[in-house]
C-alpha positions as CSV (number, residue, x, y, z in Angstrom):
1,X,-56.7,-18.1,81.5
2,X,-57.9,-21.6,80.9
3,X,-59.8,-22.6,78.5
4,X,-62.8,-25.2,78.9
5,X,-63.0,-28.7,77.0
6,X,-65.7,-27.3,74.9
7,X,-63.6,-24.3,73.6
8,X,-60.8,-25.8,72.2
9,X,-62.3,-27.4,69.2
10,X,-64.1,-24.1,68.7
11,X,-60.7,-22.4,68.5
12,X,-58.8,-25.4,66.4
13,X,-61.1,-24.8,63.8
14,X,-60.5,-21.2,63.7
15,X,-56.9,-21.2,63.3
16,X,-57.7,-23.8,60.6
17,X,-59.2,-21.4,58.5
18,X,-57.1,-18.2,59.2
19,X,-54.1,-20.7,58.1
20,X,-56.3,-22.1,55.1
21,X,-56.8,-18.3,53.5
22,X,-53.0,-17.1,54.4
23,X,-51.8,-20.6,52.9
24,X,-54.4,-19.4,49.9
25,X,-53.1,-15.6,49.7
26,X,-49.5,-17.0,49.2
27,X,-50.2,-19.6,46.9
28,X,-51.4,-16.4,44.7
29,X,-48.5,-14.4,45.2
30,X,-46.6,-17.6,43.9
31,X,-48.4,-17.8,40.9
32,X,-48.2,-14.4,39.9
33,X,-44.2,-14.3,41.1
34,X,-43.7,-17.3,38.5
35,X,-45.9,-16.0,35.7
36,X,-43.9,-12.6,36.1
37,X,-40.5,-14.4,36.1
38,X,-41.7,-16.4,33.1
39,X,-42.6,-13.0,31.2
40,X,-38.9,-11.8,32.0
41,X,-37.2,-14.8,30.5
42,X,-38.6,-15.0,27.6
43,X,-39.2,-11.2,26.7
44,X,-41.6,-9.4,24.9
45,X,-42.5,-6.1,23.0
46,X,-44.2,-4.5,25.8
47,X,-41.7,-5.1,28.7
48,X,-38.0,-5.0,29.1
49,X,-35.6,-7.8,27.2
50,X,-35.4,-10.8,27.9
51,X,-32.4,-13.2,29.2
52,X,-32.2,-14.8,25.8
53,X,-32.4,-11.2,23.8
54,X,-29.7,-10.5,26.3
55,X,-27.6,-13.2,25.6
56,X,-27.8,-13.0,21.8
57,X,-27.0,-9.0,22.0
58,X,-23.9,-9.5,24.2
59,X,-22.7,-11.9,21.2
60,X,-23.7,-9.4,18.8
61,X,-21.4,-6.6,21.1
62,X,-18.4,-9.4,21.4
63,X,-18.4,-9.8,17.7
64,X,-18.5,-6.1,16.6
65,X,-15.6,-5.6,19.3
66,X,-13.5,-8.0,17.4
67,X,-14.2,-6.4,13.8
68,X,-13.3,-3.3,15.3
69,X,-10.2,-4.4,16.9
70,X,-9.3,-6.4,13.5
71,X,-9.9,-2.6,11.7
72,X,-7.4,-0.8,14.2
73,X,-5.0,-3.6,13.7
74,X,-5.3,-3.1,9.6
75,X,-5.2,0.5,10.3
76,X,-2.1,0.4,12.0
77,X,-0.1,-1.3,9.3
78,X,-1.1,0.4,6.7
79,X,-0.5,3.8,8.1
80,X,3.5,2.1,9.4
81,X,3.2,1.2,5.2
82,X,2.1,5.2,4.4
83,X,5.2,6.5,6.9
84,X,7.8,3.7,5.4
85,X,6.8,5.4,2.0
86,X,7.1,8.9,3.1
87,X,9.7,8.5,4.6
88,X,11.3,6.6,1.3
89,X,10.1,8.9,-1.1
90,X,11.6,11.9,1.2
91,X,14.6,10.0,1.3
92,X,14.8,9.1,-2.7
93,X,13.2,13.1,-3.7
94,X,16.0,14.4,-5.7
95,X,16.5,18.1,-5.5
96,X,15.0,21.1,-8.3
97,X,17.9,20.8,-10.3
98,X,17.9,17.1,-11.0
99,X,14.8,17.4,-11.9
100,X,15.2,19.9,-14.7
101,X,18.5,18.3,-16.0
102,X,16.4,15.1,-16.3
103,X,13.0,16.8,-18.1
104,X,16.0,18.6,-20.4
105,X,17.1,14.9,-21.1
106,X,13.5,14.0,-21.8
107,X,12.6,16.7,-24.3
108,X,16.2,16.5,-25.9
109,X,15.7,12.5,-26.8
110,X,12.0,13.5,-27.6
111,X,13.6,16.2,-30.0
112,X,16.0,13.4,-31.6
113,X,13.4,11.1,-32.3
114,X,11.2,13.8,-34.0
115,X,13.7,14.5,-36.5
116,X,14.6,11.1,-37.4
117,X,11.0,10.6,-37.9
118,X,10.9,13.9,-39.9
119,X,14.5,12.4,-41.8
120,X,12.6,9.1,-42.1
121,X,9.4,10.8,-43.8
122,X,11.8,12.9,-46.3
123,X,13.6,10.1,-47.2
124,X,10.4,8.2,-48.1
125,X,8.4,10.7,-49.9
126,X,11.3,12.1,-52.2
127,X,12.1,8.3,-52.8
128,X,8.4,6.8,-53.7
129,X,8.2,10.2,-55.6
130,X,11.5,9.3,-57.6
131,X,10.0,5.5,-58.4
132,X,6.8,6.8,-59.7
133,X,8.9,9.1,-62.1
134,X,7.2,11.9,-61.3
135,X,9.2,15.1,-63.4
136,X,8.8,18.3,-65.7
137,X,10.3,17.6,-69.6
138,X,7.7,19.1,-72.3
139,X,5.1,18.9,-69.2
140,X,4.8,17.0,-66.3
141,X,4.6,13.0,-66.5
142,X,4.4,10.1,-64.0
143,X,5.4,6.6,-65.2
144,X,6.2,8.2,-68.1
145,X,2.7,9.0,-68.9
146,X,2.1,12.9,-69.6
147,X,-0.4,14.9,-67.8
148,X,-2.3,17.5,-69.5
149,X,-1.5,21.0,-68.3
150,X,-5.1,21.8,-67.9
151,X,-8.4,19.5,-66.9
152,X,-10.0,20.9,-70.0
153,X,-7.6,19.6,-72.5
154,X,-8.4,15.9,-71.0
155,X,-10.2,15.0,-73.7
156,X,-7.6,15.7,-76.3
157,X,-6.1,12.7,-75.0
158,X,-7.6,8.6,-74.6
159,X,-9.8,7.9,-71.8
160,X,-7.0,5.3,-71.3
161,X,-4.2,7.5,-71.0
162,X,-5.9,9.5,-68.4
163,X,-7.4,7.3,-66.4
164,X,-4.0,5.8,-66.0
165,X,-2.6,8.9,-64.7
166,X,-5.4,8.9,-62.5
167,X,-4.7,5.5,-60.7
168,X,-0.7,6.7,-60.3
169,X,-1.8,9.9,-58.6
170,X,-4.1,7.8,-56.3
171,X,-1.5,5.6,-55.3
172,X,1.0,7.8,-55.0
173,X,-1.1,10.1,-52.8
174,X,-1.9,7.3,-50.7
175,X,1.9,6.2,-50.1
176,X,2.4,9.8,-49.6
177,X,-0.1,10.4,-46.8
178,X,0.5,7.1,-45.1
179,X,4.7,8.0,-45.0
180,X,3.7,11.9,-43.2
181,X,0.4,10.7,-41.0
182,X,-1.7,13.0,-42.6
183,X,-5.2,12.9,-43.6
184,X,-6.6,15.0,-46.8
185,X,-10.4,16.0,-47.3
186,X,-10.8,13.4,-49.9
187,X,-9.7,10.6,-49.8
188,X,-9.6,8.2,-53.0
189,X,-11.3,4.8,-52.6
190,X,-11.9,1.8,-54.6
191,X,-15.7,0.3,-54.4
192,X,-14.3,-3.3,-54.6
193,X,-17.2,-4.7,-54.6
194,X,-18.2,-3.5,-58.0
195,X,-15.4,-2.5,-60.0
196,X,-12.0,-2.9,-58.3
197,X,-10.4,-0.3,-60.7
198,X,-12.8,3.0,-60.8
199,X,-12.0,5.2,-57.3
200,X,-14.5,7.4,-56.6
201,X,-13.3,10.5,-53.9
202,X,-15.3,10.3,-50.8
203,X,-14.8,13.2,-48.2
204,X,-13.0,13.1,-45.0
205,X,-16.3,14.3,-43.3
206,X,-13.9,16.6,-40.2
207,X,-12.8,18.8,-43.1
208,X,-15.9,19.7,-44.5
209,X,-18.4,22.5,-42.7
210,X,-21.2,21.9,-45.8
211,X,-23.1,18.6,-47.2
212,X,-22.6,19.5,-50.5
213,X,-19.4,17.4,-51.4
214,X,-20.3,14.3,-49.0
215,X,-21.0,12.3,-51.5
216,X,-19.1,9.6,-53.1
217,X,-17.5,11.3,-56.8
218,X,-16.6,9.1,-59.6
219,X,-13.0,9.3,-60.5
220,X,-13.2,7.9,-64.3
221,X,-13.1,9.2,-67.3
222,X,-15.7,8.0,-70.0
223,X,-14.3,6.5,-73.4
224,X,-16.9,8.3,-75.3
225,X,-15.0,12.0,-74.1
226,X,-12.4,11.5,-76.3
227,X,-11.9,14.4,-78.7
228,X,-9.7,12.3,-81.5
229,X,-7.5,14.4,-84.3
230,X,-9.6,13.3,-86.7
231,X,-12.6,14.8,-85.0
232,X,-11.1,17.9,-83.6
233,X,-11.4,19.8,-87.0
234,X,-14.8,19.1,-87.4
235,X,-17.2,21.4,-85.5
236,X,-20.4,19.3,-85.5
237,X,-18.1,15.6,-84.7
238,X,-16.8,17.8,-82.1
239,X,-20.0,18.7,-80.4
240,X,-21.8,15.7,-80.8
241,X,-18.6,14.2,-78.8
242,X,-18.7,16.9,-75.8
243,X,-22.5,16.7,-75.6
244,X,-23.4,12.7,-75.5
245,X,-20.3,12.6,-73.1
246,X,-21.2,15.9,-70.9
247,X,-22.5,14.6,-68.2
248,X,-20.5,11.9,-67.2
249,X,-17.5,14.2,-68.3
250,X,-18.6,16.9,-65.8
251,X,-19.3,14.4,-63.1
252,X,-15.6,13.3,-63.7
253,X,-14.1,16.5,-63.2
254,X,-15.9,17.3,-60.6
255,X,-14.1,14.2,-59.2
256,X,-10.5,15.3,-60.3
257,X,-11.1,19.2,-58.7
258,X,-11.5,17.1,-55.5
259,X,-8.7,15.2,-55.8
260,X,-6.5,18.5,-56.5
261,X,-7.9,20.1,-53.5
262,X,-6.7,17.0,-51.3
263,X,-3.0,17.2,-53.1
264,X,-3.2,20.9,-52.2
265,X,-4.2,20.4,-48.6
266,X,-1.2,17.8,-48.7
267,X,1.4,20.3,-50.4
268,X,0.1,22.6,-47.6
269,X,0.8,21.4,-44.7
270,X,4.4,20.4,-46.1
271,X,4.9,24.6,-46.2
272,X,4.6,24.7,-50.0
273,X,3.0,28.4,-50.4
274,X,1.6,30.4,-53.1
275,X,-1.5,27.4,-54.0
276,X,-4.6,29.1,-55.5
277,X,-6.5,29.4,-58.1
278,X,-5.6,32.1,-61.3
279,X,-2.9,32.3,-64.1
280,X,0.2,30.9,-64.0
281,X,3.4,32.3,-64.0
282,X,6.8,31.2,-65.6
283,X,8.1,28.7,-63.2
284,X,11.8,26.7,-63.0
285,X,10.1,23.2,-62.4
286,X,12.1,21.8,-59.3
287,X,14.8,19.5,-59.8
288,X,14.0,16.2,-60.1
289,X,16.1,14.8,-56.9
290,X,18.7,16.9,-55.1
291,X,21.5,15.1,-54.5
292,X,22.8,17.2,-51.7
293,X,21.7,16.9,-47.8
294,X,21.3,20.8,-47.6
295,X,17.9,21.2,-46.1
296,X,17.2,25.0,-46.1
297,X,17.1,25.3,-50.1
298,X,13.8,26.0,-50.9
299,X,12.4,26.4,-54.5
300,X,12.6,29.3,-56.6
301,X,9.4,30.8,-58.3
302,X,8.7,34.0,-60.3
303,X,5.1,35.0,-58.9
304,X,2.3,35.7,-60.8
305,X,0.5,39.4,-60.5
306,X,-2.2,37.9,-58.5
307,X,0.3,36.5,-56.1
308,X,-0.7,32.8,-57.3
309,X,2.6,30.6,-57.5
310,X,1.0,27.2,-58.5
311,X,-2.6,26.5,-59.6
312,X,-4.5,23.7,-57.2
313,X,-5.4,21.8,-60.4
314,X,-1.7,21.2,-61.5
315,X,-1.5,17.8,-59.4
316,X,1.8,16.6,-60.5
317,X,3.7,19.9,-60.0
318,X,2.3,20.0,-56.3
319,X,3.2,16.4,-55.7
320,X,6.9,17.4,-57.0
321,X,7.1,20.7,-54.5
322,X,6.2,18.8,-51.7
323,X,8.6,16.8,-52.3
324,X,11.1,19.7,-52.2
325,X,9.8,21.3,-49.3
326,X,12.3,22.5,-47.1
327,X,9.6,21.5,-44.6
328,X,8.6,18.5,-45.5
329,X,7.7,15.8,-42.8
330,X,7.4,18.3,-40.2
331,X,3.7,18.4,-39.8
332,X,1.4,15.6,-39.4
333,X,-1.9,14.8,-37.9
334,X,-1.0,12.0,-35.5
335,X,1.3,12.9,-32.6
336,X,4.5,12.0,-33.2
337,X,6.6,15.7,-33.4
338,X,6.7,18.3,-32.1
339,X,4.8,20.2,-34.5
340,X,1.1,18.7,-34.7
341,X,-1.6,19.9,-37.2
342,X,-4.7,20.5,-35.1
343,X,-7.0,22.0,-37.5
344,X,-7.0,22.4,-41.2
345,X,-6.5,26.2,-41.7
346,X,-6.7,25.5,-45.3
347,X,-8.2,28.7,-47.2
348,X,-8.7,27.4,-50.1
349,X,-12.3,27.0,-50.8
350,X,-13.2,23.6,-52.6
351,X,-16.1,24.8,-54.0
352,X,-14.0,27.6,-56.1
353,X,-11.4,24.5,-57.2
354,X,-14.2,23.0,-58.6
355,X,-15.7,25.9,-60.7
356,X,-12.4,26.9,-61.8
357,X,-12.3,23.5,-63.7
358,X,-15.7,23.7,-64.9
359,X,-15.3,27.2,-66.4
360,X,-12.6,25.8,-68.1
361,X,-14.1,23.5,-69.5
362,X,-16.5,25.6,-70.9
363,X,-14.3,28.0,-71.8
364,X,-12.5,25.6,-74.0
365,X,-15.1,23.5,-75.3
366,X,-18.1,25.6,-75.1
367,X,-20.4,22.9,-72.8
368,X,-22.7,24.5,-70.4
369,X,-24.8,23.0,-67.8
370,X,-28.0,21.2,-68.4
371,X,-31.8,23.4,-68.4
372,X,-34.3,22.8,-66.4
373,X,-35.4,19.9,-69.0
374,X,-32.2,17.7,-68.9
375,X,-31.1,18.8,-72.0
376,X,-27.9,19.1,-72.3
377,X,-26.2,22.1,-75.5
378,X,-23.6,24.0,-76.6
379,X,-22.4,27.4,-77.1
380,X,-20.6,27.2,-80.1
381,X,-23.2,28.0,-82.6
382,X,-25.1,24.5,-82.9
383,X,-28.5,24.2,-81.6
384,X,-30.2,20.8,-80.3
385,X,-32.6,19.9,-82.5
386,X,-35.7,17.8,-81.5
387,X,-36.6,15.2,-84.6
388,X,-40.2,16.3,-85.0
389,X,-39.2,20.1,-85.9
């Protein structure tokens, strides 16, 4: 069909605008194609990840591979390593009997050195015994110096000559429980602070189950508790001495029943029976140094009715049957035998030690403890007297 000259401008400018709103409609579709392609590369919380997220994870997944691979690697040569032992140890295993011969050979070398530490400890103790001169004649003496047979005749003798005694106990005990590694409930110290030669007894606080005795005990003897020959017939000289000198005398012996419990505790655990407290029987005092290497000979003693062989306060005599134990450096505290002490097992109270010495001492010079007033008097007929009655 043809189409007249006045149509065709007509139609020209109506496939001008048809083509004008498609062109328009796919401009929009570009736009929102490139916004939407812009959203996917750089991502976002509220759409799926984007190019860059991806790229960063697959590095993250690529590096994690690697540590993984490095693991198995180190996994592998160590458990080769774990087989190679096995397989060594397997190899080098020795059989049940070659294993007993060698734990015999263990225990028999372990046994060897135990007794030449025990041989050691005997050879010690009987030798620093022997240089402190410690031996029976009219009684028992060390360095020469003669103890007393009883705490309460101390003060028939000079505060001198006892308090020397003291100190050679002290550091004989000392040697004696260094040499056999044991420790005693009180143990003798020097304040050296103050006064280099007064020990006082302080207690070994694992031996003691009360709070009574935790305190520190002056070993001394006072000057003024000297009972001369001159004063010893006279009644009143006499008990003017024992009272101005009670207390400090008291506190003193008090001191010296400790230290006989600790030598007690010592001759204990050495096997030396028969300690306690009551009457004392005829004894042979031991000899003072067996020449022969016999080591089952054991001292001989007559006992007493109340089955007492030695009294805890006769110090030097307990020193000297330690000594002769048959026993002796078998036991210590510190691991070193066979045959360790693990607890003290010591029935011998301390408490009992101590009044055992004080009623002897009353017994013998008639002193009694202070009233409720502090003053101190005597029971041997004399009466304190205040100077206004």
């Amino acid at each position: 069909m043809l189409q007249s000259p006045q149509e065709e401008p007509v139609l020209r400018q109506l496939h001008s605008g048809r083509h004008s709103v498609i062109k328009k409609n796919v401009q929009q579709q570009v736009d929102v194609a490139v916004k939407h392609a812009e959203k996917l590369l750089e991502g976002g919380h509220n759409h799926s990840r984007g190019a860059q997220e991806w790229r960063q994870l697959r590095a993250e997944v690529a590096a994690a591979e690697e540590r993984v691979a490095s693991l198995r690697r180190q996994l592998k040569a160590r458990t080769s390593e774990v087989k190679k032992v096995i397989e060594n140890a397997k190899r080098d295993r020795p059989n049940a009997a070659d294993l007993r011969a060698n734990i015999a050979l263990v225990r028999s070398k372990q046994h060897e050195v135990g007794k030449r530490i025990i041989h050691a400890r005997r050879v010690l103790v009987r030798e620093v015994v022997d240089v402190f001169g410690v031996q029976r004649r009219r009684s028992w003496e060390i360095a020469g110096l003669q103890l007393p047979s009883s705490p309460e005749l101390f003060r028939l003798e000079p505060s001198l000559h006892i308090n020397a005694i003291v100190l050679h106990i002290i550091h004989l005990l000392s040697l004696m429980t260094r040499y056999l590694s044991i420790s005693i409930p009180f143990t003798p110290t020097f304040n050296e602070q103050e006064h280099v030669g007064r020990p006082y007894m302080i207690a070994n606080l694992p031996f003691l189950s009360t709070t009574k005795w935790r305190d520190k005990h002056l070993l001394w003897m006072s000057s003024k508790a000297y009972v001369s020959k001159k004063h010893a017939g006279s009644k009143q000289e006499k008990a003017q001495i024992v009272l101005k000198s009670y207390k400090k005398h008291k506190h003193f012996l008090e001191s010296f029943a400790l230290l006989c419990h600790s030598v007690a505790y010592l001759a204990f655990t050495q096997g030396v029976l028969g300690i306690g407290i009551g009457p004392q029987s005829f004894r042979p005092a031991p000899s003072n140094r067996r020449k022969s290497s016999d080591e089952n000979d054991s001292p001989r003693f007559l006992p007493g009715s109340d089955g007492v062989l030695v009294s805890a306060t006769s110090v030097l005599e307990l020193i000297a049957l330690t000594a002769e134990s048959p026993t002796l450096g078998c036991k210590s505290h510190e691991p070193s035998t066979s045959d360790t002490v693990k607890h003290m097992g010591f029935s011998l109270d301390i408490s009992e030690v101590v009044a055992s010495v004080l009623t002897c001492e009353h017994a013998r010079w008639g002193a009694s403890k202070p009233d409720v007033e502090g003053k101190e008097h005597l029971s041997e007929g004399w009466e304190v007297m205040d100077m206004d009655t």
